[in-house]
C-alpha positions in Angstrom: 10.2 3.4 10.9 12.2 4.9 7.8 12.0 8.3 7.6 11.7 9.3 3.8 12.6 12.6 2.1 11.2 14.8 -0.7 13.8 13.8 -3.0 13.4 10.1 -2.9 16.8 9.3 -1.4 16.3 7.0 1.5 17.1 3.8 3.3 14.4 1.2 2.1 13.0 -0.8 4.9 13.6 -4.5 5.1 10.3 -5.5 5.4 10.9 -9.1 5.9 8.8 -11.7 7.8 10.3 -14.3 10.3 9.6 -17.6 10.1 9.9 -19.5 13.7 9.0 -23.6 13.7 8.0 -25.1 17.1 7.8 -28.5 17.8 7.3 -30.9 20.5 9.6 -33.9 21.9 6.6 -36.1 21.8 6.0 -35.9 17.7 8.8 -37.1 15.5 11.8 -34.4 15.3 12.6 -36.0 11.6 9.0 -35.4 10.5 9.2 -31.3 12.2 12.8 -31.2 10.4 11.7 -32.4 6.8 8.6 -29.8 7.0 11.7 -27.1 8.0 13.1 -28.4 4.3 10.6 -28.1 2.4 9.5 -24.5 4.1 12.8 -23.2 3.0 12.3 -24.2 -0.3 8.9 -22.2 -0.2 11.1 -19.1 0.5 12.4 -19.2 -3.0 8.7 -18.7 -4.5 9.2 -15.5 -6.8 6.0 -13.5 -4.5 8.3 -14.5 -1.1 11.7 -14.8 -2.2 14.1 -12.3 0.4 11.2 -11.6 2.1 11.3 -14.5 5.1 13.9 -14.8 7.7 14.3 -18.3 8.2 14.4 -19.5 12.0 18.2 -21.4 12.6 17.1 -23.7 14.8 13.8 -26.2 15.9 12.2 -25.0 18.9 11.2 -27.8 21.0 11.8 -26.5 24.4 12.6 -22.8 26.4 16.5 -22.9 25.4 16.3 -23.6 21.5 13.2 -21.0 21.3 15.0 -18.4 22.7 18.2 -19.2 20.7 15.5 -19.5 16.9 13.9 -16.3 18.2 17.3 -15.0 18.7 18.3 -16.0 15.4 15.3 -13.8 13.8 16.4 -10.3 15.1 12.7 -9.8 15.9 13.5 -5.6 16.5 13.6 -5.9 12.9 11.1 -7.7 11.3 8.0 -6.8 10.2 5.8 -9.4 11.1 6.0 -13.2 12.9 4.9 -16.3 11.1 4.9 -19.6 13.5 4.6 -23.5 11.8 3.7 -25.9 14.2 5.2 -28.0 12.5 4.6 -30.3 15.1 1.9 -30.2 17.9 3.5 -28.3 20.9 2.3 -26.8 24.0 1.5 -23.0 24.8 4.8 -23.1 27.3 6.6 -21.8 23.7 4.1 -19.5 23.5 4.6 -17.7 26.4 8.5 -17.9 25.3 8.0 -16.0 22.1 5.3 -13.6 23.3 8.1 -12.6 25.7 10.3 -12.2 23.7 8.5 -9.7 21.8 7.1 -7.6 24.7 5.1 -4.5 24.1 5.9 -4.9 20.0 2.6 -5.0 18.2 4.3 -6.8 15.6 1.8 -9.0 13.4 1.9 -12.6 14.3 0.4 -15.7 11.8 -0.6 -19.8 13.4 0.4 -21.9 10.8 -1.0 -25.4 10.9 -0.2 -27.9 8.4 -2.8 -30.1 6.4 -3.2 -33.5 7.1 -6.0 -35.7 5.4 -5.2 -39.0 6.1 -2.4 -40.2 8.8 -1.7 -37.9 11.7 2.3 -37.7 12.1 2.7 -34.3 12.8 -0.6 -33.3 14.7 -0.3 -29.3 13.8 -3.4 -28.6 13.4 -4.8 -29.2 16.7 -1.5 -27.7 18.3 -2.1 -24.4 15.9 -6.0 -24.6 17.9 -4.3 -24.6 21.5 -1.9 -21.4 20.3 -4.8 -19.1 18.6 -7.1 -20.0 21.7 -4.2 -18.8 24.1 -3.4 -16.2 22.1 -7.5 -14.7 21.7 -7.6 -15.4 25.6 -4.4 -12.8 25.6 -6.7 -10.6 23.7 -3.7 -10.7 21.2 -4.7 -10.6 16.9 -3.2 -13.0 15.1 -3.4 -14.4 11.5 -4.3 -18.0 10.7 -2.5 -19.9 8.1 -3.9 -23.2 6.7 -1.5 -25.5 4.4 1.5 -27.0 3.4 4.5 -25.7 2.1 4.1 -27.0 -1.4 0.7 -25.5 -2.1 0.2 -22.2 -4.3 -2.5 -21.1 -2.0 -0.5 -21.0 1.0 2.3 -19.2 -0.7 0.1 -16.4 -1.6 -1.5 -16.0 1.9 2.0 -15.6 3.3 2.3 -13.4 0.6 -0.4 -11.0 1.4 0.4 -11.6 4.6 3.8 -10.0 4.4 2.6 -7.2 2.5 0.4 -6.6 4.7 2.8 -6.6 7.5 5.0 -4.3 5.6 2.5 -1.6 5.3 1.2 -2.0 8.7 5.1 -1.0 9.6 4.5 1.5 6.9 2.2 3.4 8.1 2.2 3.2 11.4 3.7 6.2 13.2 3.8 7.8 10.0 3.8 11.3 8.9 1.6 12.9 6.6 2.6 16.2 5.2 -0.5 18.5 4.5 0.4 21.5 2.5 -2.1 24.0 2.4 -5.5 22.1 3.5 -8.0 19.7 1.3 -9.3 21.5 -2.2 -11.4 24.3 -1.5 -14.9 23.4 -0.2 -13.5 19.3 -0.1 -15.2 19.5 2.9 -15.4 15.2 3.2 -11.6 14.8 2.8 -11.0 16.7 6.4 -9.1 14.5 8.5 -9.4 15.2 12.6 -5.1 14.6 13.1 -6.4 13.4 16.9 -8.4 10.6 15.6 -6.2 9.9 13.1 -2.7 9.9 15.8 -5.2 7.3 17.8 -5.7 5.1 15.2 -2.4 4.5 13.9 -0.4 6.6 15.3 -0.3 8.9 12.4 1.3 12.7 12.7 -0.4 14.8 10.3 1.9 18.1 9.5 0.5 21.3 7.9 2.1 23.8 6.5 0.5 26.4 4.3 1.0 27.2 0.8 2.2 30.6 1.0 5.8 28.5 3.2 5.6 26.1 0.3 5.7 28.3 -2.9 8.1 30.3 -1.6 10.3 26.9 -1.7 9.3 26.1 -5.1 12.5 28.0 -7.0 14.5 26.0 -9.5 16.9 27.4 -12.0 16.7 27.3 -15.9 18.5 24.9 -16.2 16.2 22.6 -14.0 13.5 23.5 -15.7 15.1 22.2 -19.6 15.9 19.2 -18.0 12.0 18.7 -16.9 11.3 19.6 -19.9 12.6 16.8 -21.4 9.8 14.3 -19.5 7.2 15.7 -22.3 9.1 15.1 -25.3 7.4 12.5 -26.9 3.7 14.5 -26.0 1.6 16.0 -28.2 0.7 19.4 -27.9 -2.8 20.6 -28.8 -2.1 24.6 -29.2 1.2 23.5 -31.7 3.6 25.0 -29.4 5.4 21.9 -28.5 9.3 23.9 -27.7 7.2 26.4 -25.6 4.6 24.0 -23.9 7.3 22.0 -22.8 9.7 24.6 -21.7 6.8 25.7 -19.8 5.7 22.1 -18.5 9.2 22.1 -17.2 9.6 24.8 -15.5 6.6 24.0 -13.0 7.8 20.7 -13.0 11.3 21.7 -11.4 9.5 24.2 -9.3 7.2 22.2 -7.4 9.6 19.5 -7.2 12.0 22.0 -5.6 9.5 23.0 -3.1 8.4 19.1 -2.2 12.0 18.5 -1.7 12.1 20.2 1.2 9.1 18.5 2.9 10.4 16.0 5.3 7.9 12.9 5.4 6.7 9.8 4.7 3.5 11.0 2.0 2.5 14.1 1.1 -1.0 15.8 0.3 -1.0 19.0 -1.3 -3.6 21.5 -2.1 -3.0 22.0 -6.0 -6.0 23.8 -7.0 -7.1 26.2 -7.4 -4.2 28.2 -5.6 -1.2 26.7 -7.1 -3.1 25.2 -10.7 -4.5 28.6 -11.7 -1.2 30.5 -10.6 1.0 31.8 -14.0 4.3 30.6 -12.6 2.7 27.0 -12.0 0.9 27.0 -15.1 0.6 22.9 -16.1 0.4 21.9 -12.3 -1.4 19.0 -12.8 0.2 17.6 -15.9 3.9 18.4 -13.7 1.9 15.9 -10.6 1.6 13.1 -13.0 5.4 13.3 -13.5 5.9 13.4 -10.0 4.1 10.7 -8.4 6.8 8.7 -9.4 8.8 9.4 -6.5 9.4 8.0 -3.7 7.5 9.8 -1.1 3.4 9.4 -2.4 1.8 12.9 -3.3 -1.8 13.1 -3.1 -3.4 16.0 -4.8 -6.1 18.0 -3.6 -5.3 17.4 0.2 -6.5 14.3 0.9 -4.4 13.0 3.2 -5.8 9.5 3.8 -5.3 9.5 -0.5 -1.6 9.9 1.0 -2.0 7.1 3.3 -3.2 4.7 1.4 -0.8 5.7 -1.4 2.2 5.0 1.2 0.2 1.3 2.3 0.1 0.2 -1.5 3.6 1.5 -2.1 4.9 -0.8 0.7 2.7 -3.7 -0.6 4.8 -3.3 -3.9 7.6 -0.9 -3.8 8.1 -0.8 -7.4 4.2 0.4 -7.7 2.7 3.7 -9.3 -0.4 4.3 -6.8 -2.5 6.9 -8.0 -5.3 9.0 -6.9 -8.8 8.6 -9.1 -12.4 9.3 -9.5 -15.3 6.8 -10.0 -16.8 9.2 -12.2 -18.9 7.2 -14.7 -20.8 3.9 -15.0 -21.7 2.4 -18.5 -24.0 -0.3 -17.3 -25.1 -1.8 -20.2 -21.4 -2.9 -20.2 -20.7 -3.2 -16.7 -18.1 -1.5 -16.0 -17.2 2.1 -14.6 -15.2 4.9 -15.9 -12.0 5.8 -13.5 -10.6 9.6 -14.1 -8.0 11.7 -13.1 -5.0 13.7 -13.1 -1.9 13.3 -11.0 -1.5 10.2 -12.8 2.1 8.7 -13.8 2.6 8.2 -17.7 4.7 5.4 -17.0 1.0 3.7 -17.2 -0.3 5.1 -20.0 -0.9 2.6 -22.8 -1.2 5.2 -25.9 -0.2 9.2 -26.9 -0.2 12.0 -24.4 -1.4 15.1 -25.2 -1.6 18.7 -23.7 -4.5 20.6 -23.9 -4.4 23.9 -25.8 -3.6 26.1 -22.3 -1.9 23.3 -20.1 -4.6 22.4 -18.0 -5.0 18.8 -18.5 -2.5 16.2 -19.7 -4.7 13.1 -21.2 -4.0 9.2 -22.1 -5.6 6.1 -21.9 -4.1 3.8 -18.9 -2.9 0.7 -20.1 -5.1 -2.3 -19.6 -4.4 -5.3 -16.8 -5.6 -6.2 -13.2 -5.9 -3.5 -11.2 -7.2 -2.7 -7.7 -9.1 0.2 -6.2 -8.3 0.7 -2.5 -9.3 3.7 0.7 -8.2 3.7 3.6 -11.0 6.0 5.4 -12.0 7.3 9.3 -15.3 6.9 10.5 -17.0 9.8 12.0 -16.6 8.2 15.2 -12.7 8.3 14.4 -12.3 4.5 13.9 -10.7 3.2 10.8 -12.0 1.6 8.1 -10.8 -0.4 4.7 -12.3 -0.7 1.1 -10.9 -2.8 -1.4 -12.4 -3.6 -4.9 -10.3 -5.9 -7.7 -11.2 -6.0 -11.2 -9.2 -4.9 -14.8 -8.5 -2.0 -17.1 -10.1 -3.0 -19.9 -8.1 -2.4 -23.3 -10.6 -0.6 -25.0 -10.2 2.9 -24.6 -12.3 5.4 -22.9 -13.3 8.9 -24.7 -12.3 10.8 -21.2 -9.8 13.3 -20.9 -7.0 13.0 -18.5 -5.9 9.5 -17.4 -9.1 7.3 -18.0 -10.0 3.8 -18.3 -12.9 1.6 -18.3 -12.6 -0.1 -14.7 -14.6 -3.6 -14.8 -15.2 -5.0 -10.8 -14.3 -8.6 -10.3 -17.4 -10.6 -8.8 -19.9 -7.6 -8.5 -21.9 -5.4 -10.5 -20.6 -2.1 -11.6 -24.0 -0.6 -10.2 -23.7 -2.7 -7.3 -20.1 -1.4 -6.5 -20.7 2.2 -6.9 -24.3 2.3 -5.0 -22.7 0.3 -1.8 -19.9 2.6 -1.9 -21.6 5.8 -1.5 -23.9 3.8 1.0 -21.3 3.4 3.4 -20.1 7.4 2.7 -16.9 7.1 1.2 -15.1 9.7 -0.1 -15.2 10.5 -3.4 -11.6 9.5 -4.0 -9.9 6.0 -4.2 -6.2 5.1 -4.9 -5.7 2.6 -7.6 -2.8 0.4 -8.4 -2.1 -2.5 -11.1 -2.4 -5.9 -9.8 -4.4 -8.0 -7.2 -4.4 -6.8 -3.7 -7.4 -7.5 -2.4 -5.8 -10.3 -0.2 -3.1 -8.0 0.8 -5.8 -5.5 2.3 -7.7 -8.1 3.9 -5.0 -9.2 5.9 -4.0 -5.7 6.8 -7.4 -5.0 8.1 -7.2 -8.1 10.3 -3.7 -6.9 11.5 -4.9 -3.8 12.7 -8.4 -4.7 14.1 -10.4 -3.1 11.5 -12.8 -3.5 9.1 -12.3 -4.6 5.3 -15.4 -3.4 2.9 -14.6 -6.1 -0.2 -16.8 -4.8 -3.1 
């Protein structure tokens, strides 16, 4: 696992998915060979492309699987997709489940469709595999398709992101400055529960060892500055409010420098957001949740988690921590709120608030998905996932708002079964549609996926 720094300089992981194709001498080679074809062309699909590892060679007995599996590199892949691309018995299974050893590493049965003439016979070879394989009491994913249909492309794309975040966060570690926001009391996380889970290592250091890394020099601070210059400030002091803005903006990004980790949550308020040397804290977090390493605000370190899931999902993402904090339902929809929240998805002005306190835009409109990864109180992990859109009309919130419409449920509906099932009060959002993504991340690790 990559280990990523506070400044954003770091190695970015491969996260690519092999591809193996097995095959057996009593189906047609020419039929398993032209299935290899058109597979390869599937790996130039823009949600796929650079993200398989194409087998070299048809496995059709012990010696060409081990020299395909050979030609994957499997130390370095994320996760294992295998085509049947012919029937073929479980004696290549036992080859490739050797070859991986103790490696938990995500494996998918992919069995092409056939609704007329039987020439290849994967699907009942793709049976005899995921029956060997649950006898094994090993997960696995099941792929259904050929390679020329969209649907299939986007399973093995959520499939791979999901594979890539399971990689992600597994043996991860969370950096916990300070604890959760004072009296937060739901976002404790027990770091036992959570090391057993996934292996996560939760590191707490307190606040008083962070500030006293957060020193940056003046000219640091001009240059942060220069993030708010097209803001409007309410007080009229726009030289000063950004000077200001600036200077807490190179000082806490001084101090997260020197965390070592792979997310960080931080307790912003009220210690560091009330503080005069830090005045515009949470305005300065929107600018930095740009980088590379997630921050979560108020201490919630499974907020950091998930952050660092959805950022391996999509790299290029802006995952941000949010409220559920109204409902309008005569329209249907819900009202999402929040600081900490990168500008980059604003869709209108920013302004500043007359002492700092709050930055506020609208978030541009477009699919979006609402996402927690959460431990039980029995220390077993869960998932929620919600889709739906930003809608472009504009809510009359401050900070970064939007009106959040669910896809296929009620807003009532959505928010009464998520306090049901005692979630915490926070969820990470992100644009696009990931609800397959965390689906087939729940069924990687053995837990449970709550679709709203």
């Amino acid at each position: 696992m990559t280990v990523l720094h506070g400044s954003g300089e770091t190695r970015m992981d491969a996260g690519r998915i092999g591809v193996l194709f097995v095959a057996s001498s009593l189906f047609s080679e020419a039929a398993a060979n032209e299935l290899i074809g058109r597979t390869k062309r599937l790996a130039t699909n823009d949600a796929l492309r650079g993200r398989l590892d194409i087998a070299g060679k048809l496995a059709r007995d012990r010696t060409s699987c081990a020299e395909a599996l050979q030609s994957l590199d499997l130390g370095e892949i994320d996760g294992l997709v295998v085509q049947l691309s012919t029937f073929c018995t479980a004696e290549l299974l036992h080859e490739v489940l050797a070859a991986i050893g103790d490696r938990d590493v995500p494996v998918a049965i992919w069995a092409l469709e056939e609704s007329d003439e039987i020439v290849t016979n994967s699907l009942c070879g793709a049976q005899l595999w995921a029956s060997t394989l649950a006898r094994f009491g090993r997960r696995f994913t099941f792929l259904l398709g050929n390679p020329e249909d969209d649907a299939l492309a986007g399973e093995l794309a959520a499939f791979a992101a999901a594979a890539r975040a399971r990689a992600r966060i597994s043996g991860a570690r969370i950096a916990l400055v300070g604890s959760h926001a004072e009296w937060f009391t739901n976002l404790a996380v027990d770091p036992w529960a959570l090391r057993k889970a996934l292996g996560v290592t939760i590191e707490q250091t307190t606040l008083v060892r962070f500030l006293e890394g957060c020193k940056a020099e003046e000219a640091a601070a001009r240059k942060g500055a220069e993030r708010w210059a097209a803001a409007r400030f309410e007080n009229g002091d726009a030289e000063g409010g950004r000077l200001t803005l600036g200077g807490t903006y190179a000082r806490l990004e001084a101090g997260l420098d020197r965390v070592v980790a792979d997310a960080i949550a931080i307790r912003d308020w009220p210690e560091i957001l009330y503080a005069e040397e830090f005045r515009g804290t949470w305005p300065a977090l929107g600018e930095l949740s740009d980088r590379a390493v997630p921050v979560a605000p108020e201490g919630d370190v499974m907020g950091a988690l998930t952050a660092l899931a959805v950022r391996a999902f999509d790299p290029a993402s802006l995952p941000f921590l949010t409220d559920i904090s109204g409902i309008d339902r005569a329209n249907n929809r819900l009202v999402l709120w929040h600081y900490g929240v990168s500008p980059r998805l604003a869709n209108g002005p920013r302004s500043l608030d007359p002492v700092l306190k709050q930055e506020s835009f609208p978030l541009r409109a477009g699919a979006m998905t609402l996402l927690r990864l959460s431990l039980r109180d029995d220390g077993s992990l869960r998932i929620f996932v919600a889709e739906g859109e930003i809608e472009a009309e504009r809510s009359r919130a401050n900070r970064a708002a939007g009106y959040f419409r669910p896809r296929g449920l009620e807003a009532e509906a959505f928010v009464r079964r998520f306090i049901d099932q005692g979630y915490e009060h926070h969820v990470t959002a992100v644009y696009g549609h990931w609800g397959n993504a965390a689906r087939h991340l729940g069924r990687q690790l053995g837990v449970e996926v709550d679709h709203a």
